[in-house]
N, CA, C and O atoms as a DFTB+ gen file, in Angstrom:
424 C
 N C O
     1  1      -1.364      36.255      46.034
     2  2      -1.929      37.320      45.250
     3  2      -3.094      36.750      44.436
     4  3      -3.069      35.843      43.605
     5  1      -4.072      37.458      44.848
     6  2      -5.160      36.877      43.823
     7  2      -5.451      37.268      41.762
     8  3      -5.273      38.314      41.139
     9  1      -5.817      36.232      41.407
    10  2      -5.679      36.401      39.886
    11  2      -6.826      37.431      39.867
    12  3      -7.635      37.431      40.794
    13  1      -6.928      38.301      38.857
    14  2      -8.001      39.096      38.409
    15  2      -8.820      38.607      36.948
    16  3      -8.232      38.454      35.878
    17  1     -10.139      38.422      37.132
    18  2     -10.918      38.099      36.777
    19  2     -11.080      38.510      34.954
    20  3     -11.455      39.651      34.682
    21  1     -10.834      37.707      34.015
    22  2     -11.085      38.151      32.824
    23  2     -12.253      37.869      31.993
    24  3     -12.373      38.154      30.802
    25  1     -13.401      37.071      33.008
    26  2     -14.471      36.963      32.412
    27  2     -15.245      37.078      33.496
    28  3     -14.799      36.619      34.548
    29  1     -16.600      37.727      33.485
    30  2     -17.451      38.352      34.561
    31  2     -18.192      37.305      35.201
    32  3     -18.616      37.356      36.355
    33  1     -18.400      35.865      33.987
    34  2     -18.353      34.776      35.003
    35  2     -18.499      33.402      33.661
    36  3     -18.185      33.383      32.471
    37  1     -19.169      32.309      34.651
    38  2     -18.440      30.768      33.616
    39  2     -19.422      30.927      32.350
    40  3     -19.082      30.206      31.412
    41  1     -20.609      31.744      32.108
    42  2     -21.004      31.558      30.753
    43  2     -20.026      32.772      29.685
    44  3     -19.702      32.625      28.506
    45  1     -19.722      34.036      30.684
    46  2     -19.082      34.468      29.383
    47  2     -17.821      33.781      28.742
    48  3     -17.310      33.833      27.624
    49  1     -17.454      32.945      30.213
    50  2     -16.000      32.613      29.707
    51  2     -16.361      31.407      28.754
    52  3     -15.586      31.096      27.849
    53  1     -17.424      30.800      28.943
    54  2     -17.908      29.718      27.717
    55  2     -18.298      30.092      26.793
    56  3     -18.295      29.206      25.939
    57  1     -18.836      31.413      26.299
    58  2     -18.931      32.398      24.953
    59  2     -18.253      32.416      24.381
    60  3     -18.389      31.984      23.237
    61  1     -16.683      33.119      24.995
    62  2     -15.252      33.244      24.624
    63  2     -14.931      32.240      23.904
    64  3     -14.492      32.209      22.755
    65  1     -15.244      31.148      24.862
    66  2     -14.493      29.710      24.012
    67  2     -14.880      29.128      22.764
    68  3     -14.385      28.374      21.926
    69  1     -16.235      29.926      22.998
    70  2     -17.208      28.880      21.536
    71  2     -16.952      29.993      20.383
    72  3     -16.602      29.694      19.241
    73  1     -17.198      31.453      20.882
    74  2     -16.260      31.774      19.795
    75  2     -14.797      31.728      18.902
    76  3     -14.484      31.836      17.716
    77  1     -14.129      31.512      20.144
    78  2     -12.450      31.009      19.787
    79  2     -12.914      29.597      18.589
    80  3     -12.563      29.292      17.449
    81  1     -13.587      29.197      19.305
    82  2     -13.643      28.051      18.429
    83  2     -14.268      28.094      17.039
    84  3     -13.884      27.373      16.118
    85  1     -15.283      29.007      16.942
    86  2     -16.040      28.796      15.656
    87  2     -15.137      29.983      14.693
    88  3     -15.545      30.123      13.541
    89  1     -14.074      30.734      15.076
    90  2     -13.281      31.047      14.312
    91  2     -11.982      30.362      13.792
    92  3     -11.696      30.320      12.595
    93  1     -11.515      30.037      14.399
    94  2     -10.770      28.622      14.289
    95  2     -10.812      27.816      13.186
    96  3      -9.895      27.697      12.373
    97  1     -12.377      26.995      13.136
    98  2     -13.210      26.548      11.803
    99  2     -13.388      27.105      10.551
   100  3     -13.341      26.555       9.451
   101  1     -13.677      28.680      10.948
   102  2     -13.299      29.093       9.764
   103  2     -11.920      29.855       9.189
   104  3     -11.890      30.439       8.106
   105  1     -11.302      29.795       9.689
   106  2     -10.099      29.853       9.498
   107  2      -9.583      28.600       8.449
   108  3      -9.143      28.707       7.304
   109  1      -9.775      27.539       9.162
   110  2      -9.231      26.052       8.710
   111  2     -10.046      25.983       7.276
   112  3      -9.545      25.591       6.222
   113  1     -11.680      26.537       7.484
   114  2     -12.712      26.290       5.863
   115  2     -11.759      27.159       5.114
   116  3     -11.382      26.626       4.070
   117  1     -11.292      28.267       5.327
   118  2     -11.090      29.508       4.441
   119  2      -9.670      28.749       3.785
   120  3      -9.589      28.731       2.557
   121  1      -8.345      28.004       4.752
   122  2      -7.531      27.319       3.776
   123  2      -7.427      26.084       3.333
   124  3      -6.482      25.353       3.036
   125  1      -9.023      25.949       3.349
   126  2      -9.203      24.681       2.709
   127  2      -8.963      23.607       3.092
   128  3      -9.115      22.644       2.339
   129  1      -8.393      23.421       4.731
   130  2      -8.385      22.374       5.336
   131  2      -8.851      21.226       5.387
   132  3      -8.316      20.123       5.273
   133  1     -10.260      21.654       5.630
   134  2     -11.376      20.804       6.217
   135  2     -12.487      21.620       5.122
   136  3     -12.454      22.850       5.146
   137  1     -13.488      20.918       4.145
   138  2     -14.463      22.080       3.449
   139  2     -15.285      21.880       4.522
   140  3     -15.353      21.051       5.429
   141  1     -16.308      23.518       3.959
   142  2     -17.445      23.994       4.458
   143  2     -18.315      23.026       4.086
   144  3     -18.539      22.521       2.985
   145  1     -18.842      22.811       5.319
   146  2     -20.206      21.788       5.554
   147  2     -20.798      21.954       4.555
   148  3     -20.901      21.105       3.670
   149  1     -21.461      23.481       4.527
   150  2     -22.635      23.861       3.450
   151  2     -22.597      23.854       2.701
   152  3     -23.711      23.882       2.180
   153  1     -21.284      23.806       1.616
   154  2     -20.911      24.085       0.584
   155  2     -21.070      22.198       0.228
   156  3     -22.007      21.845      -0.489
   157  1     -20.402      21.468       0.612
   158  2     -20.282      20.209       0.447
   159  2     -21.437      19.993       0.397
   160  3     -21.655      19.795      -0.798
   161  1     -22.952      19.836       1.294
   162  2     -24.035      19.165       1.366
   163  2     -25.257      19.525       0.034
   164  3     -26.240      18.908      -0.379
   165  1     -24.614      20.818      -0.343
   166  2     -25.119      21.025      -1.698
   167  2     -24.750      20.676      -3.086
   168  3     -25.311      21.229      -4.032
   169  1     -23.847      19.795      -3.248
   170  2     -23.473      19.095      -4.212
   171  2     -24.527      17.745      -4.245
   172  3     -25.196      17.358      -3.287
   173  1     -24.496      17.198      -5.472
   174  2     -25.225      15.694      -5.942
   175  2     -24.299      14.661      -5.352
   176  3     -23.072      14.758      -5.376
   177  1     -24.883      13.803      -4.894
   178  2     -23.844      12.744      -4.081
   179  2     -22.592      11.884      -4.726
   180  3     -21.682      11.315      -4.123
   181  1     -22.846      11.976      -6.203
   182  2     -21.264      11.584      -6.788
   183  2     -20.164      12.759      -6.405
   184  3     -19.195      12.494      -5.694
   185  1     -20.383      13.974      -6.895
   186  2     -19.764      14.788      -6.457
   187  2     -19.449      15.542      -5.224
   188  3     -18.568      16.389      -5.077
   189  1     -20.340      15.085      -4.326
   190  2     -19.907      15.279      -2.684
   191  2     -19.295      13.933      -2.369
   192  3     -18.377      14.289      -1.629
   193  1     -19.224      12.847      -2.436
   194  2     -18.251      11.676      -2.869
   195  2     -16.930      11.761      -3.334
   196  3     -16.023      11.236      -2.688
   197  1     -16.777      12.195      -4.090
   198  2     -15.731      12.635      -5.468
   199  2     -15.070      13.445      -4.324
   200  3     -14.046      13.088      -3.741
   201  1     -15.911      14.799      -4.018
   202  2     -14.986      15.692      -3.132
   203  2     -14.496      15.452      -2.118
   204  3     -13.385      15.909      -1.848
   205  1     -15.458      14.345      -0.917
   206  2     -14.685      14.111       0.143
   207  2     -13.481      13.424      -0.249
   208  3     -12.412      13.637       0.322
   209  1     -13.586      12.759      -1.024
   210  2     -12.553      11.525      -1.272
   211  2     -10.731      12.511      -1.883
   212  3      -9.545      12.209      -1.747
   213  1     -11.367      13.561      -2.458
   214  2     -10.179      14.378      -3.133
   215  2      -9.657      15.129      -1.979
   216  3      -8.477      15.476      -1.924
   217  1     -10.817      15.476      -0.731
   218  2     -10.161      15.955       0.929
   219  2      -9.291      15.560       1.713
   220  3      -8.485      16.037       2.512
   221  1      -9.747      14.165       1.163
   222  2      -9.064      12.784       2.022
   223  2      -7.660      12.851       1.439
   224  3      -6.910      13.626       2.033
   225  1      -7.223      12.291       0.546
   226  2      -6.447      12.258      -0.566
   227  2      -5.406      13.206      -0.187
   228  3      -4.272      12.830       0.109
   229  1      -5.852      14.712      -0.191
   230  2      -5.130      15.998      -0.397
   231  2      -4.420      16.325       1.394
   232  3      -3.448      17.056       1.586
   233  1      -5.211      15.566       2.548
   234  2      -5.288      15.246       3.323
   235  2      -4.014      14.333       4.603
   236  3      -3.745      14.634       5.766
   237  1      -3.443      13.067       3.633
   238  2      -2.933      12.637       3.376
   239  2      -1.557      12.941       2.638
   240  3      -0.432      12.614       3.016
   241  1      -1.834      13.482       1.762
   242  2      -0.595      14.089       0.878
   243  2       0.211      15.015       2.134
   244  3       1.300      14.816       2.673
   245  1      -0.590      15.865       2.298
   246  2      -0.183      16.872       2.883
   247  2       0.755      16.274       4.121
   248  3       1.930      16.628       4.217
   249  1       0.132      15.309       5.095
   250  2       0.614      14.341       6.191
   251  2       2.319      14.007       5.467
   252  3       3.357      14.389       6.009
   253  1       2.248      13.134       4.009
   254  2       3.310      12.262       3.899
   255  2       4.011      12.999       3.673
   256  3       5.101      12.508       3.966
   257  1       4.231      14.571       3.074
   258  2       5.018      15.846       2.422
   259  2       5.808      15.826       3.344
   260  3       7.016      15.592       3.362
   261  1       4.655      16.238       4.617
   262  2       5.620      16.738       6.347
   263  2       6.724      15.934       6.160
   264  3       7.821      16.170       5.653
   265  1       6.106      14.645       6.804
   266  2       6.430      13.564       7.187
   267  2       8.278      13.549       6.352
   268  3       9.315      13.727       6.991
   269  1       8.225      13.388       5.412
   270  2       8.873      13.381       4.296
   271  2      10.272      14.582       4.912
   272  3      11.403      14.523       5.394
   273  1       9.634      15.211       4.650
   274  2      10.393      16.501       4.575
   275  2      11.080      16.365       6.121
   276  3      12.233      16.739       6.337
   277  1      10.531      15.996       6.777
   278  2      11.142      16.074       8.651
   279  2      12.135      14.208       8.178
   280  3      13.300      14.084       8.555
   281  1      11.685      13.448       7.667
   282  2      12.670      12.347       7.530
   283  2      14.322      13.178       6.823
   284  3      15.509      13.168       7.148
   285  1      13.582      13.745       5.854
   286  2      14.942      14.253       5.174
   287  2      16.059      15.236       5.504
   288  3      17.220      15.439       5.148
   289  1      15.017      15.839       6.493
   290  2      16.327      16.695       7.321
   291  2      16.839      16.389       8.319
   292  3      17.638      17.133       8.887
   293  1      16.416      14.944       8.876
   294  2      17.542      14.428       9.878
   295  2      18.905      13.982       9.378
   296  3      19.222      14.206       8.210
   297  1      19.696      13.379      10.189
   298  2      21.130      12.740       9.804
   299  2      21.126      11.725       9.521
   300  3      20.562      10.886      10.225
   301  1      21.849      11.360       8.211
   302  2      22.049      10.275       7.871
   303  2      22.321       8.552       8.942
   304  3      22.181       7.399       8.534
   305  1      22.673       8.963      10.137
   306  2      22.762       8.087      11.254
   307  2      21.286       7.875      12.070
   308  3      20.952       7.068      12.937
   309  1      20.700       8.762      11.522
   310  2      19.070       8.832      12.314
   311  2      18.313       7.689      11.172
   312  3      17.561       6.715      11.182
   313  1      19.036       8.503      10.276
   314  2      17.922       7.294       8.788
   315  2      18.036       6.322       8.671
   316  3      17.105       5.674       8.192
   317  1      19.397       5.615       9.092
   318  2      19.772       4.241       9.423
   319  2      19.426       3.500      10.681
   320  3      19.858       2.379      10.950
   321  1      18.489       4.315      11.550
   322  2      18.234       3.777      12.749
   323  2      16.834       3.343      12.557
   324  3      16.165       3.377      11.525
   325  1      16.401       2.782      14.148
   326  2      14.913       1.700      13.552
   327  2      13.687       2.477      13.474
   328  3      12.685       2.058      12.896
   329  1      13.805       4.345      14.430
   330  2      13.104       4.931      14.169
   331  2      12.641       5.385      12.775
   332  3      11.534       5.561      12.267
   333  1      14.099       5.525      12.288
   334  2      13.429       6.042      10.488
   335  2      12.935       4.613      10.055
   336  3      11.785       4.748       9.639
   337  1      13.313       3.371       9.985
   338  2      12.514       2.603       9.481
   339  2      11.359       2.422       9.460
   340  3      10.577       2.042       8.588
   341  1      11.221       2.848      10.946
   342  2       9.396       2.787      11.147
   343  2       8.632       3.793      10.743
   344  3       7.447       3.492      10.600
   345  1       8.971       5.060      10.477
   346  2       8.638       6.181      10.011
   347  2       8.726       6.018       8.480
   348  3       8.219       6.898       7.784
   349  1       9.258       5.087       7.972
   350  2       9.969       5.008       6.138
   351  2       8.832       3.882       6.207
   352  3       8.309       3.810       5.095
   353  1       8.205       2.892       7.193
   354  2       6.914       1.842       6.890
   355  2       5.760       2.709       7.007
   356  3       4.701       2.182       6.665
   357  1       5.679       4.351       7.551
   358  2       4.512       4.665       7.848
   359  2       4.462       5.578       6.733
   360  3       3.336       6.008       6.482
   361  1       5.587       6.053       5.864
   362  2       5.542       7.030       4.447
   363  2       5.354       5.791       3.522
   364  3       5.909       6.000       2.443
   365  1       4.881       4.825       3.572
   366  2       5.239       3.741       2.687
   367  2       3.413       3.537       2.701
   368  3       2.569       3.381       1.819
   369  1       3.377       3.648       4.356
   370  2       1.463       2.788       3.984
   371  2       1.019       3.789       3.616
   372  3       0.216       3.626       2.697
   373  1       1.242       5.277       4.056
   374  2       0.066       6.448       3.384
   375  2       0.372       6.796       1.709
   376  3      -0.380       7.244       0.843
   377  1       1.506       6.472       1.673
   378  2       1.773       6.136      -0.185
   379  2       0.522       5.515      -0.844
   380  3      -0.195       5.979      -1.731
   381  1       0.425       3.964       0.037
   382  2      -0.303       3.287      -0.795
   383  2      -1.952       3.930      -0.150
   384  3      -2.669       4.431      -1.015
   385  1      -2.342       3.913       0.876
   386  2      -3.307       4.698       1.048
   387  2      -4.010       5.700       0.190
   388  3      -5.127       5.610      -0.319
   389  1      -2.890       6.954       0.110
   390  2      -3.304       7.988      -1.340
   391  2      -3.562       6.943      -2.492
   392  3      -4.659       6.454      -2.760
   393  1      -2.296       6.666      -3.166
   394  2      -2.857       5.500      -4.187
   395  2      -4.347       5.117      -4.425
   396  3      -5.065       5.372      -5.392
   397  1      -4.609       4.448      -3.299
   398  2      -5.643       3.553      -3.007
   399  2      -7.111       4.637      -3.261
   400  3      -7.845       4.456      -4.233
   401  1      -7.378       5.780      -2.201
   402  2      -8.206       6.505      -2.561
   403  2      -8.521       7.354      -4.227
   404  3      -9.563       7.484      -4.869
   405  1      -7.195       7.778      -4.481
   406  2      -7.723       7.928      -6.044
   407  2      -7.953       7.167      -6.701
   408  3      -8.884       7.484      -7.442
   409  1      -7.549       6.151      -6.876
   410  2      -8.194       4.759      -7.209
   411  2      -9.581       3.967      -7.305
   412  3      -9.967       2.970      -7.915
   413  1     -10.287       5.112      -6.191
   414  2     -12.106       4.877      -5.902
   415  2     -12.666       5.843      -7.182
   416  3     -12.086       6.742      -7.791
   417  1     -13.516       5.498      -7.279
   418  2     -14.468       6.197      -8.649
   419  2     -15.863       6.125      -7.959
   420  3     -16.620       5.353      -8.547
   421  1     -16.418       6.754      -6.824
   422  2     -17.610       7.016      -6.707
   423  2     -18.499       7.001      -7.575
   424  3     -19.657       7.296      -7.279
């Protein structure tokens, strides 16, 4: 059975995509994911500094929270195994990581 055609041909279906995509982006700008380019490049460079670095940071946090939160709802027999150890060395380096970035003073 042949598939039926949902794009009339390979540029619309590459339209589709680039739009999928540039909504996507803003989606991610709008919760603050990732900031808006434009918004960032118009700041003075301490403070586009300052901000990437508070992206980074917030970035991170967000990573070790998960992270965190998925360690803590396994079983106590999982946490004693070498996987959580290695997962308890990788909540350990982005600890000091965050640390480390607020720690910069652009």
């Amino acid at each position: 059975m042949a598939q039926t055609k949902v794009y009339a041909d390979p540029a619309a279906r590459q339209a589709a995509f680039r739009k999928r995509q540039a909504e996507r982006i803003a989606e991610l700008h709008a919760a603050r994911v990732i900031p808006a380019v434009s918004s960032i490049e118009t700041l003075p460079s301490r403070q586009r500094w300052s901000s990437l670095l508070t992206n980074g940071a917030n970035a991170l946090t967000a990573a070790r929270d998960s992270m965190q939160a998925y360690f803590d709802s396994r079983s106590e027999s999982w946490q004693e195994g070498d996987k959580a150890s290695e997962m308890q060395e990788t909540l350990d380096t982005l600890e000091e990581l965050i640390t480390q970035i607020e720690a910069v003073k652009p």
